[in-house]
C-alpha positions as CSV (number, residue, x, y, z in Angstrom):
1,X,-31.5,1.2,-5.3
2,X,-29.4,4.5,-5.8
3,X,-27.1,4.6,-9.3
4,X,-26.3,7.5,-11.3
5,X,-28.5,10.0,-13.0
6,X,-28.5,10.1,-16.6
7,X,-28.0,13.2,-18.0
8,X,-31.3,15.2,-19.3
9,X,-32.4,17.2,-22.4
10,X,-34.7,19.7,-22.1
11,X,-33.9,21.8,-25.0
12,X,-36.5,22.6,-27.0
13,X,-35.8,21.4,-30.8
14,X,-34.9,23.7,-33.4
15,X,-35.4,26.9,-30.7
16,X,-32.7,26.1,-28.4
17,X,-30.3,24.2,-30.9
18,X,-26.8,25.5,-29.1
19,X,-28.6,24.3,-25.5
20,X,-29.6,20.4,-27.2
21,X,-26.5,20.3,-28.7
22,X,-24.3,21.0,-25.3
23,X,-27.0,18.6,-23.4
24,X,-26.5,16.0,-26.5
25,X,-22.9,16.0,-25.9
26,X,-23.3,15.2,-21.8
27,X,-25.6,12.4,-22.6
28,X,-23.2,11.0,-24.8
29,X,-20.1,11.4,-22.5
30,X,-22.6,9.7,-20.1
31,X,-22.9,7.1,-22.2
32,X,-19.6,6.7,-23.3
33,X,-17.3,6.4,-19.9
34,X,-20.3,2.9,-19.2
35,X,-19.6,1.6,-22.7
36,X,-15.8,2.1,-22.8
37,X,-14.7,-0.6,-20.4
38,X,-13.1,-3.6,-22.5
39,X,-16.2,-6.2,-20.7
40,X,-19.4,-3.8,-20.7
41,X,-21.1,-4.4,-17.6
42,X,-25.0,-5.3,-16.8
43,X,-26.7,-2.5,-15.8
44,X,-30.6,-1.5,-15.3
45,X,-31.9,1.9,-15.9
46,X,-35.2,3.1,-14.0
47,X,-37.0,5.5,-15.4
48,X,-39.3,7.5,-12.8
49,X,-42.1,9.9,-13.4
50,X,-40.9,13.4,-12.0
51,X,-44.2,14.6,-10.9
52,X,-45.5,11.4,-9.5
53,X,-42.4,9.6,-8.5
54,X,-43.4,6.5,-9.8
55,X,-42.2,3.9,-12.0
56,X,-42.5,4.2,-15.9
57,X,-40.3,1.4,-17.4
58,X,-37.2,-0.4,-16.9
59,X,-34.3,-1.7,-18.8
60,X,-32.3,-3.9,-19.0
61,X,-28.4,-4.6,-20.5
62,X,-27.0,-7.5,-20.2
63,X,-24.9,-10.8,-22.1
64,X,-26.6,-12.8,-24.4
65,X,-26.4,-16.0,-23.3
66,X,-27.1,-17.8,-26.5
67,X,-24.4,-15.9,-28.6
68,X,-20.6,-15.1,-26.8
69,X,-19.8,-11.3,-27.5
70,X,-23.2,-10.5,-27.4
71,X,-25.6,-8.3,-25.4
72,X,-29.2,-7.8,-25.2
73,X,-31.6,-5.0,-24.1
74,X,-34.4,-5.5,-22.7
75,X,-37.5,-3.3,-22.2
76,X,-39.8,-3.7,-19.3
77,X,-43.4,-1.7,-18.4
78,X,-43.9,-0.4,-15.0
79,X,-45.2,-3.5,-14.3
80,X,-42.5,-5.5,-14.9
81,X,-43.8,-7.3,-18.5
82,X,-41.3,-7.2,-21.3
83,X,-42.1,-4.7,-23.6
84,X,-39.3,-5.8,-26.3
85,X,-36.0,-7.0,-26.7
86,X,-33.1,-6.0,-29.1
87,X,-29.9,-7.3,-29.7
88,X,-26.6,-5.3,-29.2
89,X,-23.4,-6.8,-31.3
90,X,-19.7,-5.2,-31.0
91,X,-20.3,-3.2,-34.3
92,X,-23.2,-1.5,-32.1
93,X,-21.1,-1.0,-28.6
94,X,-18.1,0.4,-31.1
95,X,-19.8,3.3,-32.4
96,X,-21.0,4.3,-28.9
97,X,-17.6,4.2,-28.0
98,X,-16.5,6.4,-30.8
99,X,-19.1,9.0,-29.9
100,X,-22.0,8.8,-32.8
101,X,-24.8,10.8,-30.8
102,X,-27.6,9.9,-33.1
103,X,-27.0,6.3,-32.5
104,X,-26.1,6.4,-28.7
105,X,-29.6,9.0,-28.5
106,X,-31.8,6.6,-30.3
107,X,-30.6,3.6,-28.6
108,X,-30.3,4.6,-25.1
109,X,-32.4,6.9,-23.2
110,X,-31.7,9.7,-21.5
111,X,-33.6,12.0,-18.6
112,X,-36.4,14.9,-19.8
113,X,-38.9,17.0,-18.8
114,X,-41.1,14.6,-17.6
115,X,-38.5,11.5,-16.7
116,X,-35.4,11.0,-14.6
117,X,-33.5,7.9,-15.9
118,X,-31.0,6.5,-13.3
119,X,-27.9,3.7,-13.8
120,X,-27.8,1.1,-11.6
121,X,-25.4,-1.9,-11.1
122,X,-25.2,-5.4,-9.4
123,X,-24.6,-4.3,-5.6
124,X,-21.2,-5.2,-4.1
125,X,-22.7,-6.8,-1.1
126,X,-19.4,-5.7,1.1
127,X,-18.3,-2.2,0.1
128,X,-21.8,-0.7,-1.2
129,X,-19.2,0.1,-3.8
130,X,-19.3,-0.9,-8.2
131,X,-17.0,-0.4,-10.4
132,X,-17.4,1.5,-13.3
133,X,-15.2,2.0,-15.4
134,X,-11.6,1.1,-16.3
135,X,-10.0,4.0,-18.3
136,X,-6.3,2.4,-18.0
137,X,-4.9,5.7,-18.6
138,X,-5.7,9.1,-18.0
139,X,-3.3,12.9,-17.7
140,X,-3.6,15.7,-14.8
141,X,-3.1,19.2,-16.1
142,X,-0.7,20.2,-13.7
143,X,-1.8,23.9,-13.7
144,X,-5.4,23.4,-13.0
145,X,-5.4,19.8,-11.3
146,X,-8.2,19.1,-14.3
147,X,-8.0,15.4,-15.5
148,X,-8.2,15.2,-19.4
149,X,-8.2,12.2,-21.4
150,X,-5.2,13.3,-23.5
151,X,-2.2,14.6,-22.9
152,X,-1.9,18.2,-24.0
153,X,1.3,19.2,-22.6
154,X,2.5,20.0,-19.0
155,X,0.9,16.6,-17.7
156,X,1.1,14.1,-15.1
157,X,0.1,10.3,-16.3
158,X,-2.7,8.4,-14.1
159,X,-2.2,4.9,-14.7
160,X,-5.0,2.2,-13.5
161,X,-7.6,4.8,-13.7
162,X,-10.9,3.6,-12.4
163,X,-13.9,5.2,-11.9
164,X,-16.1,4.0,-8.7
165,X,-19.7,4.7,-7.4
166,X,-20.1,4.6,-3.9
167,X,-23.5,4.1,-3.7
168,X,-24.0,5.1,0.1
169,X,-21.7,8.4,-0.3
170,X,-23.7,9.2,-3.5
171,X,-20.4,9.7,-5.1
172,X,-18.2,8.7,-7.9
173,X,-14.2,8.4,-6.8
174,X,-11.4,8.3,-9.3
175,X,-8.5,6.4,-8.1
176,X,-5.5,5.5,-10.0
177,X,-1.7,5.0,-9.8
178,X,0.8,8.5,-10.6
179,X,4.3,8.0,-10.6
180,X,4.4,5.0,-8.2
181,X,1.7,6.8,-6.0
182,X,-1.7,5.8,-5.3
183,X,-4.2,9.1,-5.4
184,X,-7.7,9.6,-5.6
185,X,-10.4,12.6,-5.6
186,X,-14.2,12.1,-6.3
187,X,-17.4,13.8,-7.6
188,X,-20.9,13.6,-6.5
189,X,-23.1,11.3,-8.1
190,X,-25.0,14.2,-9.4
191,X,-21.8,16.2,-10.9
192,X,-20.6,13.0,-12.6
193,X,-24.1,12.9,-14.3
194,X,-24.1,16.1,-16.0
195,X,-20.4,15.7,-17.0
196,X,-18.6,17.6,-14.6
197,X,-14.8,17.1,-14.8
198,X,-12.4,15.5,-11.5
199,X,-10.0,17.8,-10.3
200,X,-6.6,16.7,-8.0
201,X,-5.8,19.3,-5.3
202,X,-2.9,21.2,-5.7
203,X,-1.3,19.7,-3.0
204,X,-1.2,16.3,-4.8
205,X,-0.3,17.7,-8.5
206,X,2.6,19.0,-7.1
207,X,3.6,16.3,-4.9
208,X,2.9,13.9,-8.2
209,X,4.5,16.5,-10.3
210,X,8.3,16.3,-7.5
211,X,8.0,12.7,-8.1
212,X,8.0,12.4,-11.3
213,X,11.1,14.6,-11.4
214,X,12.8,12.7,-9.0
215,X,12.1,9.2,-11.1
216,X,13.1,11.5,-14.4
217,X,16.2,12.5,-12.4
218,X,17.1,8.8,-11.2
219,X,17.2,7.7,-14.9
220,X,19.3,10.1,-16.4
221,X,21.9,9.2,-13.7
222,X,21.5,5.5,-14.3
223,X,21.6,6.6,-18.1
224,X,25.2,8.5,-17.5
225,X,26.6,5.7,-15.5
226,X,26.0,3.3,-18.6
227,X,27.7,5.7,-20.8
């Protein structure tokens, strides 16, 4: 089953400290955008031997079922025995939502020089498609089309923002609501991976962007006839 690459460091420690850190940071964007949904979802991750191309180990996220709130990781050989098993509270999922790379690197694993670690997700039997994250809201710089997770000035607001692998594309889309309108764009798998921002077409920024005016127009009218 296809899923999403995670992000690999290759640096070599205390040599190439600017490269880890830059690679650090990817793997915990990675990491991040899965963990930042309000219900975390189950997901394996496969890690494969580059030179061989065979399986190393498996693991697994998913609820507890003994104890509501709570999840558990489970680690698996390549011949599918359970290695260990370790428990992951909200205290834990909050600080890899609030970006602690230590933690996030020395719980969850992330590619190498001699492993490719790939996220996978329950299929969607219909569409070939899961959903991965639900970022509610997002901004468009409506220079560069770049999407940005805060609003730094001259932006559009993407409402409903969710991101979505399609599995059989070997894409991630970003679909959302601007203004009223629904838009989209969408990576490859492989440029999601390594952290590569989603960018709108100028065509749609500026059709968003007329929109927008036109509702900020209409309410200033309504606004005056009040008065």
């Amino acid at each position: 089953m296809s899923g999403s690459a995670v992000p690999a460091v290759t640096a070599e420690p205390f040599v190439e400290e600017e490269l880890m850190d830059e690679q650090d940071e990817h793997v915990k964007d990675f990491w991040q955008k899965i963990f930042s949904q309000k219900q975390v979802p189950s997901f394996q991750v496969t890690g494969i031997n580059r030179k061989t191309g065979e399986l190393d180990n498996i693991q697994i996220f998913s609820p507890n079922t003994k104890r509501d709130g709570e999840y558990q990781l489970t680690y698996f050989d390549a011949k599918g025995e359970p290695i260990s098993d370790r428990m992951v509270d909200q205290k834990m999922i909050d600080r890899i939502r609030q970006g602690d790379t230590l933690f996030i690197t020395s719980l969850l694993p992330n590619s190498n020089q001699s492993l490719i670690y790939t996220v996978s997700y329950p299929e969607d039997d219909s569409k070939g498609k899961n959903p991965l994250i639900q970022a509610d809201e997002l901004w468009i710089n409506m220079n560069s089309g770049k999407v940005m997770e805060e609003n730094i000035g001259r932006t559009l607001r993407l409402q409903e923002a969710t991101f979505i692998e399609d599995l059989q594309k070997e894409q991630v889309i970003l679909k959302g609501k601007s203004y009223g309108k629904e838009i989209q764009t969408s990576l490859s798998s492989e440029e999601f991976a390594l952290g590569t921002p989603f960018h709108f077409s100028q065509d749609t920024v500026e059709e968003i962007a007329k929109r927008k005016n036109e509702i900020f127009h209409a309410q200033q009218v309504k606004q005056l006839e009040r008065s």
